[in-house]
N, C-alpha and C positions, 0 to 999 in steps of 0.2 A: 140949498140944494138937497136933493133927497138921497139918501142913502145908496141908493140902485145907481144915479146918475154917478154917485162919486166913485163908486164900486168901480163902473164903466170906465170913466174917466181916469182913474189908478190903471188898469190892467191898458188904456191904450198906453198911456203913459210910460208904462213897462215894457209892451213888444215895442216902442221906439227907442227903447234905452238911455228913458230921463229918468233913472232910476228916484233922482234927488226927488221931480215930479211924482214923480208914482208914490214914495212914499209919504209923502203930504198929503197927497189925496187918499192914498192907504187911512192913514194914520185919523184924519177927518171922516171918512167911511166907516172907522170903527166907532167912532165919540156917536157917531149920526144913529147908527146901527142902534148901539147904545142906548141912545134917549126916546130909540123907538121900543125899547124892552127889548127886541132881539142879541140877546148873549151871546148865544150860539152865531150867528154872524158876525158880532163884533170882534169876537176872539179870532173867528176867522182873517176876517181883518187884521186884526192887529199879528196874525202870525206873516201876513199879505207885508204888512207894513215890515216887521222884521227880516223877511226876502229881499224887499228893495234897497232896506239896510245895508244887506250883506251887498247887495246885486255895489251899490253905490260905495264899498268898502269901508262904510260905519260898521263895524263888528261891535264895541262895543255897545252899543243902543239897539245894534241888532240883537246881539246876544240877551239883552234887557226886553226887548218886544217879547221876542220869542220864550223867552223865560214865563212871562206874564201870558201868555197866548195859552201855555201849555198849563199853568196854572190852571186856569177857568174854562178848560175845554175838559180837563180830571174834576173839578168842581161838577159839571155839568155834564160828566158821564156821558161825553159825546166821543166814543173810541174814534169812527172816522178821523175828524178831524183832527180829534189826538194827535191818531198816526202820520199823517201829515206832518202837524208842526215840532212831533219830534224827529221825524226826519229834518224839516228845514233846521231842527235846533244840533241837530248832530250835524250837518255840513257847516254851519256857523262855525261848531265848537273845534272841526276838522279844520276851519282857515287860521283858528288861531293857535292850533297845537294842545289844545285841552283834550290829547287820544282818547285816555281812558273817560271821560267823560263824554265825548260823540261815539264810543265805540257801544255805550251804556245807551243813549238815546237814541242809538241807531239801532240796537235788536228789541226795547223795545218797541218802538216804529212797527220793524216787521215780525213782531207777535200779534201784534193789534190788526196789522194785514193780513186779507184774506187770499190766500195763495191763489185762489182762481179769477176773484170778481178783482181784485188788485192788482193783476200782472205787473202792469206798467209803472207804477208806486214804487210795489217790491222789487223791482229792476233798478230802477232808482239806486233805492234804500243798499241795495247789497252793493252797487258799484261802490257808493261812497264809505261803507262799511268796506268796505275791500282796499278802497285806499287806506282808509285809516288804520288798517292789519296791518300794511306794506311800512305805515310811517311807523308803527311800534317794533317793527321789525319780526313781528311772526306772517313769515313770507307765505307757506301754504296757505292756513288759514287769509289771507289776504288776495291769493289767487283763485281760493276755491271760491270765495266770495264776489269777486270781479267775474271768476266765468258764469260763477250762475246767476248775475245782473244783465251778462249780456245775452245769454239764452236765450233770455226771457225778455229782449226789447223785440217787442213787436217789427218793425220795416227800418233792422238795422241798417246801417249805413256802410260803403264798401270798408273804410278804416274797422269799424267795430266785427264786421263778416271775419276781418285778417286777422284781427286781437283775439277773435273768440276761437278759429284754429288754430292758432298758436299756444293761448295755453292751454287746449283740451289735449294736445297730444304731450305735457310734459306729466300734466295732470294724472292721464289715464296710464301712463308708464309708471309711477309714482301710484297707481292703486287708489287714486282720490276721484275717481271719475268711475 
Protein backbone atom coordinates (compact mmCIF):
# COMPACT_ATOMS: atom_id res chain seq x y z
CA UNK A 1 0.00 0.00 0.00
CA UNK A 2 1.21 3.37 -0.81
CA UNK A 3 2.03 5.81 1.56
CA UNK A 4 -1.03 8.58 0.70
CA UNK A 5 -3.61 5.42 0.89
CA UNK A 6 -2.25 4.62 4.46
CA UNK A 7 -1.98 8.34 5.36
CA UNK A 8 -5.95 8.18 4.37
CA UNK A 9 -6.71 5.19 5.76
CA UNK A 10 -4.90 6.32 9.56
CA UNK A 11 -6.95 9.63 9.65
CA UNK A 12 -10.34 7.57 8.74
CA UNK A 13 -9.49 5.38 11.10
CA UNK A 14 -9.21 8.28 13.71
CA UNK A 15 -12.34 10.47 13.08
CA UNK A 16 -14.07 6.88 13.94
CA UNK A 17 -12.28 6.56 16.97
CA UNK A 18 -10.19 3.23 16.27
CA UNK A 19 -7.57 5.10 17.71
CA UNK A 20 -5.56 1.34 18.14
CA UNK A 21 -6.45 1.32 14.00
CA UNK A 22 -5.19 4.54 13.36
CA UNK A 23 -2.14 4.17 14.87
CA UNK A 24 -1.03 1.12 12.91
CA UNK A 25 -1.82 2.58 10.00
CA UNK A 26 -0.07 5.87 11.33
CA UNK A 27 2.81 4.18 12.50
CA UNK A 28 3.03 1.95 8.56
CA UNK A 29 2.56 5.52 6.84
CA UNK A 30 5.45 6.73 8.50
CA UNK A 31 7.97 3.38 7.59
CA UNK A 32 6.07 3.91 3.81
CA UNK A 33 6.83 7.61 3.87
CA UNK A 34 10.09 6.75 4.94
CA UNK A 35 11.40 4.39 2.23
CA UNK A 36 10.01 6.82 -0.26
CA UNK A 37 12.79 9.35 0.99
CA UNK A 38 10.04 11.75 2.28
CA UNK A 39 11.24 12.60 6.13
CA UNK A 40 9.46 15.44 6.29
CA UNK A 41 6.15 13.25 6.03
CA UNK A 42 7.37 10.50 7.84
CA UNK A 43 8.04 12.40 11.09
CA UNK A 44 4.71 13.81 10.24
CA UNK A 45 3.46 10.52 10.64
CA UNK A 46 5.11 9.40 13.17
CA UNK A 47 3.92 12.51 15.35
CA UNK A 48 0.24 11.24 13.62
CA UNK A 49 1.01 8.04 15.07
CA UNK A 50 2.08 9.36 18.75
CA UNK A 51 -1.70 11.37 18.76
CA UNK A 52 -3.46 8.16 18.28
CA UNK A 53 -1.19 6.82 21.02
CA UNK A 54 -2.28 9.33 23.31
CA UNK A 55 -6.06 9.47 21.54
CA UNK A 56 -5.77 5.20 22.54
CA UNK A 57 -4.25 6.06 26.18
CA UNK A 58 -0.66 4.50 25.36
CA UNK A 59 1.23 7.54 26.75
CA UNK A 60 4.14 5.89 27.18
CA UNK A 61 4.82 4.86 23.31
CA UNK A 62 3.04 7.91 22.66
CA UNK A 63 5.42 9.88 24.55
CA UNK A 64 8.32 7.71 22.50
CA UNK A 65 6.62 8.62 19.03
CA UNK A 66 6.48 12.04 19.62
CA UNK A 67 9.85 12.35 21.31
CA UNK A 68 11.27 10.75 17.98
CA UNK A 69 8.76 12.95 15.73
CA UNK A 70 10.23 16.04 17.23
CA UNK A 71 13.71 14.88 16.94
CA UNK A 72 13.80 14.70 12.96
CA UNK A 73 11.36 17.54 12.34
CA UNK A 74 14.51 19.90 14.45
CA UNK A 75 16.96 17.72 12.32
CA UNK A 76 15.21 18.83 9.22
CA UNK A 77 14.46 22.39 10.04
CA UNK A 78 10.90 22.02 9.32
CA UNK A 79 9.49 24.64 12.16
CA UNK A 80 5.72 23.95 11.03
CA UNK A 81 5.61 20.83 11.71
CA UNK A 82 7.77 21.22 14.68
CA UNK A 83 5.29 23.21 16.14
CA UNK A 84 2.67 20.82 15.72
CA UNK A 85 4.34 18.01 17.32
CA UNK A 86 5.59 19.93 20.11
CA UNK A 87 2.25 20.80 20.98
CA UNK A 88 0.98 17.13 20.53
CA UNK A 89 4.27 16.41 22.73
CA UNK A 90 3.30 18.81 25.45
CA UNK A 91 -0.60 17.45 25.85
CA UNK A 92 1.15 13.84 26.00
CA UNK A 93 3.37 15.30 28.72
CA UNK A 94 0.20 17.28 30.30
CA UNK A 95 -1.80 13.53 30.64
CA UNK A 96 0.95 12.16 32.45
CA UNK A 97 1.85 15.01 34.92
CA UNK A 98 5.52 15.84 33.52
CA UNK A 99 4.05 20.17 34.02
CA UNK A 100 7.30 21.54 33.84
CA UNK A 101 8.21 19.62 30.77
CA UNK A 102 4.63 20.12 28.60
CA UNK A 103 4.63 23.55 30.04
CA UNK A 104 8.40 23.78 28.08
CA UNK A 105 7.15 22.19 24.86
CA UNK A 106 4.12 24.03 24.88
CA UNK A 107 5.72 27.68 24.53
CA UNK A 108 8.00 26.39 22.36
CA UNK A 109 5.04 25.28 19.99
CA UNK A 110 3.75 28.82 20.05
CA UNK A 111 6.98 30.54 19.43
CA UNK A 112 7.45 28.60 16.25
CA UNK A 113 3.62 29.70 15.65
CA UNK A 114 2.74 32.34 13.55
CA UNK A 115 0.15 34.44 15.53
CA UNK A 116 -1.93 35.35 12.34
CA UNK A 117 -1.38 32.34 9.60
CA UNK A 118 -1.77 29.83 12.98
CA UNK A 119 -4.76 31.04 14.87
CA UNK A 120 -6.29 27.84 15.30
CA UNK A 121 -2.89 25.90 16.34
CA UNK A 122 -2.06 28.76 18.73
CA UNK A 123 -5.59 28.44 20.37
CA UNK A 124 -4.99 25.02 20.78
CA UNK A 125 -1.56 25.33 22.18
CA UNK A 126 -2.53 28.20 24.85
CA UNK A 127 -5.73 26.26 26.11
CA UNK A 128 -3.55 23.21 27.02
CA UNK A 129 -0.76 25.44 28.18
CA UNK A 130 -3.31 27.02 30.37
CA UNK A 131 -4.26 23.80 31.88
CA UNK A 132 -1.04 22.98 32.57
CA UNK A 133 -0.39 26.57 34.53
CA UNK A 134 -3.78 25.60 36.52
CA UNK A 135 -2.18 22.00 37.41
CA UNK A 136 1.25 23.80 38.77
CA UNK A 137 -0.88 25.80 40.52
CA UNK A 138 0.12 29.34 39.00
CA UNK A 139 -3.52 30.15 38.51
CA UNK A 140 -3.34 33.62 36.61
CA UNK A 141 -0.72 32.75 34.43
CA UNK A 142 -3.07 29.53 33.62
CA UNK A 143 -6.10 31.64 33.08
CA UNK A 144 -4.48 34.37 31.08
CA UNK A 145 -3.48 31.52 29.05
CA UNK A 146 -6.92 29.63 28.76
CA UNK A 147 -8.68 33.03 27.77
CA UNK A 148 -6.39 33.93 25.07
CA UNK A 149 -6.91 30.00 23.46
CA UNK A 150 -10.24 30.78 23.58
CA UNK A 151 -10.37 34.19 21.91
CA UNK A 152 -8.93 32.95 19.33
CA UNK A 153 -10.96 29.72 18.51
CA UNK A 154 -12.49 30.59 15.36
CA UNK A 155 -16.72 29.24 15.54
CA UNK A 156 -16.63 28.82 19.36
CA UNK A 157 -19.05 26.75 20.80
CA UNK A 158 -22.08 28.00 23.33
CA UNK A 159 -19.99 26.13 26.57
CA UNK A 160 -16.56 27.96 25.29
CA UNK A 161 -18.67 31.71 24.35
CA UNK A 162 -19.73 31.20 28.60
CA UNK A 163 -15.83 30.20 29.65
CA UNK A 164 -14.53 33.01 27.63
CA UNK A 165 -16.91 35.73 29.61
CA UNK A 166 -16.34 34.41 32.60
CA UNK A 167 -12.80 34.61 32.96
CA UNK A 168 -12.38 37.98 30.93
CA UNK A 169 -14.30 39.81 33.61
CA UNK A 170 -12.18 38.31 36.54
CA UNK A 171 -9.18 38.76 34.40
CA UNK A 172 -9.80 42.46 33.41
CA UNK A 173 -10.69 43.39 37.16
CA UNK A 174 -7.31 41.91 38.18
CA UNK A 175 -5.53 44.22 35.42
CA UNK A 176 -4.62 41.19 33.10
CA UNK A 177 -6.88 41.99 30.30
Amino acid sequence: MLADDLHSAALGHYRKGNFAEAAKAFERAAESYAREGDRGMAAEMQSNFGVALRAAKDFTRALSALEAAVAELRALNDTRRLAVALGNLGSVLLETNDLARAADALNESLSLLDPAADKEARSEVLRVLGEARLKQGRYMDGLVNYEAGLRDVEKPSAQQKWLLGLLQKPLKMLGRK
